[in-house]
N, C-alpha and C positions, 0 to 999 in steps of 0.2 A: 504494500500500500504506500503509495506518494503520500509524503509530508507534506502540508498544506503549510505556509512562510506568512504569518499572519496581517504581514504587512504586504503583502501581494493580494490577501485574500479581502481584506477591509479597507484598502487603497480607493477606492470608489466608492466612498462615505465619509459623510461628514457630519460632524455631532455639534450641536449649538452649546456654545461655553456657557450661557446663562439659563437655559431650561432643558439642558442634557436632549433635546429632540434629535432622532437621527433623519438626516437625509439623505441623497443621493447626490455625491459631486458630480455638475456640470463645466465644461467648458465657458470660460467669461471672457467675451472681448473686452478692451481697453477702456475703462473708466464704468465698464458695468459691475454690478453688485449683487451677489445672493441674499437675502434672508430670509430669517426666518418666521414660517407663515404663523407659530406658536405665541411669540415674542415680538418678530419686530426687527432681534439683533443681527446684525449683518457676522453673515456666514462665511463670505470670502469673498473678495474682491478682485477684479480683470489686474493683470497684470501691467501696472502703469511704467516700472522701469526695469529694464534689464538689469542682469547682473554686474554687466561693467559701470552702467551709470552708478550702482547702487555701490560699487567697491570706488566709484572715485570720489562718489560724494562722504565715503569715512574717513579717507585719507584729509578730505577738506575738514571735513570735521575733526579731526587727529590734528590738524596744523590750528586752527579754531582755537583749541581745547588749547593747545600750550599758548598761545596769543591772550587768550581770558585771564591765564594764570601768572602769565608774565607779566603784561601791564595790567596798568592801574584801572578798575572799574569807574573811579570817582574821587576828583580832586577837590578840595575844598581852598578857600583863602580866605581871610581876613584878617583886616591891619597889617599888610604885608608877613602873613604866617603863612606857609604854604602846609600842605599834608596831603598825602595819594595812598588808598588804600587798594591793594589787588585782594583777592580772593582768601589769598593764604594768610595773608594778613590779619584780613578779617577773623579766620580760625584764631590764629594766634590770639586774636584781642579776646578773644571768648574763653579762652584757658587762662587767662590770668584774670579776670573777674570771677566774680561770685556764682556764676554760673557754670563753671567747667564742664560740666556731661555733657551741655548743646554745642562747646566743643565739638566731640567728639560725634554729636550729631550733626552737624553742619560739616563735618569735613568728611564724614560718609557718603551724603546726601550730594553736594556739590562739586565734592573733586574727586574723591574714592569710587563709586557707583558708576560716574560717566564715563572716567579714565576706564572701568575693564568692560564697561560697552562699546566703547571707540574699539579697545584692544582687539573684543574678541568679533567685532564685525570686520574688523580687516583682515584677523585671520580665519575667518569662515568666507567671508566674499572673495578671500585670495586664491585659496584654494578651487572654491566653488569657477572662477572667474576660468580656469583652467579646465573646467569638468569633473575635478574631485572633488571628492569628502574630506573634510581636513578633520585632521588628527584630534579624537576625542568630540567627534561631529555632535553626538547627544549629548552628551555633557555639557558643551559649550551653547547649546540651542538649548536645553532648560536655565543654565546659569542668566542667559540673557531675558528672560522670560520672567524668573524672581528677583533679578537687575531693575527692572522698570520702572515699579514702587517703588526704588529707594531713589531713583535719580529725579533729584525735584532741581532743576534747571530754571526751568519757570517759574518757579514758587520763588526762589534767589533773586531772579530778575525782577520780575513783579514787588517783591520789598526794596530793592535795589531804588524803582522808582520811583518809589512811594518816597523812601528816606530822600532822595531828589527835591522833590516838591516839596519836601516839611520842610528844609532846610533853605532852601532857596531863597525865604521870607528872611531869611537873617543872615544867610552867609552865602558867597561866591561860591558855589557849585557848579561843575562841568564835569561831564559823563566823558571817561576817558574810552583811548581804544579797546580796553579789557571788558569795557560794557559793551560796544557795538560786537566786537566778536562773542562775547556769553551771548546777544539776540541770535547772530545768526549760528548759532553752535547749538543753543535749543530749538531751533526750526528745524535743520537739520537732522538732529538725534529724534525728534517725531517723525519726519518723514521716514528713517531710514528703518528703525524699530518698530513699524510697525506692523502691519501686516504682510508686505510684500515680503519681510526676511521669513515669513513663513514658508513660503515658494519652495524652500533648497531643500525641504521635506521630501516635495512631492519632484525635485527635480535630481535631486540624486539620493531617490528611489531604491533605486536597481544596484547601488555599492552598499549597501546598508543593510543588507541581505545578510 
């Protein structure tokens, strides 16, 4: 009796992540959408970018990421006093206050988290970009998957510009190059994480065997 390989055998289904309904995968052109007729939640989506666009936009993202952390997000002056905080800085300030844990919260969440999503999307789309499986392919495809919760990019930015605007009213504030690169470094790690990285499931299939 042949062994039935249970990823060949349920390879043509798909399970809705918020009401467990199973369906049957179809083919989707470009910017069409499945969902689900239970729910509501979208099932899968037409594949909008290849895999080379999708491996050069991490490498942008990878070059982003150290530009955010190098320069300064936000420079302040008054009375001829200058001060520029980047990123790491800002960690830093939260370990010597009275709040040390959000420390260690904040430098998970903003540079910990995104640094091994950048990593490990360029080394899964490198691979992939050639026709392989890269080394540790499941591991690395769940790691980025309980990655996502903890990279709050947005959430950083969004206080980033808020503290912008309170401060404005009373001190020279300018949004350095570290804030225009964290914008487009969190556009990018949505586009790139999101569904489309789902693809390399269904596209290198047949090595996974």
């Amino acid at each position: 009796m042949k062994t039935l390989n249970p990823m060949n055998t349920f390879s043509h289904l798909i399970i809705c992540q918020h009401c467990d309904s199973l369906f049957e995968s179809v083919s989707l052109n470009r910017w069409q959408k499945a969902e689900c007729t239970r729910c509501g939640a979208v099932l899968k989506r037409g594949q909008r970018m290849s895999v080379q666009t999708l491996l050069a936009l991490s490498i942008t993202a990878a070059l982003l990421f150290v530009f955010a952390n190098v320069f300064p997000v936000i420079s302040i002056s008054m009375e001829g006093l200058n001060n520029e905080a980047t990123l790491w800085a800002s960690v830093e300030a939260l370990a010597h206050g009275r709040i040390t844990p959000m420390a260690a919260v904040a430098g998970l969440t903003i540079i910990l988290a995104p640094m091994l999503q950048i990593a490990l999307l360029c080394w899964l789309l490198a691979f992939a970009n050639a026709g392989r499986a890269a080394p540790g392919f499941r591991a690395c495809m769940r790691t980025l998957e309980h990655l996502r919760p903890w990279s709050m990019l947005e959430v950083c930015l969004l206080g980033i510009l808020v503290a912008i605007v309170k401060l404005a009213g009373m001190l020279n504030v300018h949004p350095g190059l570290g804030l225009w690169a964290l914008g487009m470094l969190t556009v990018l790690l949505i586009l790139i994480s999101g569904k489309d990285i789902h693809r390399l499931w269904d596209d290198l299939a047949d090595q996974l065997i």
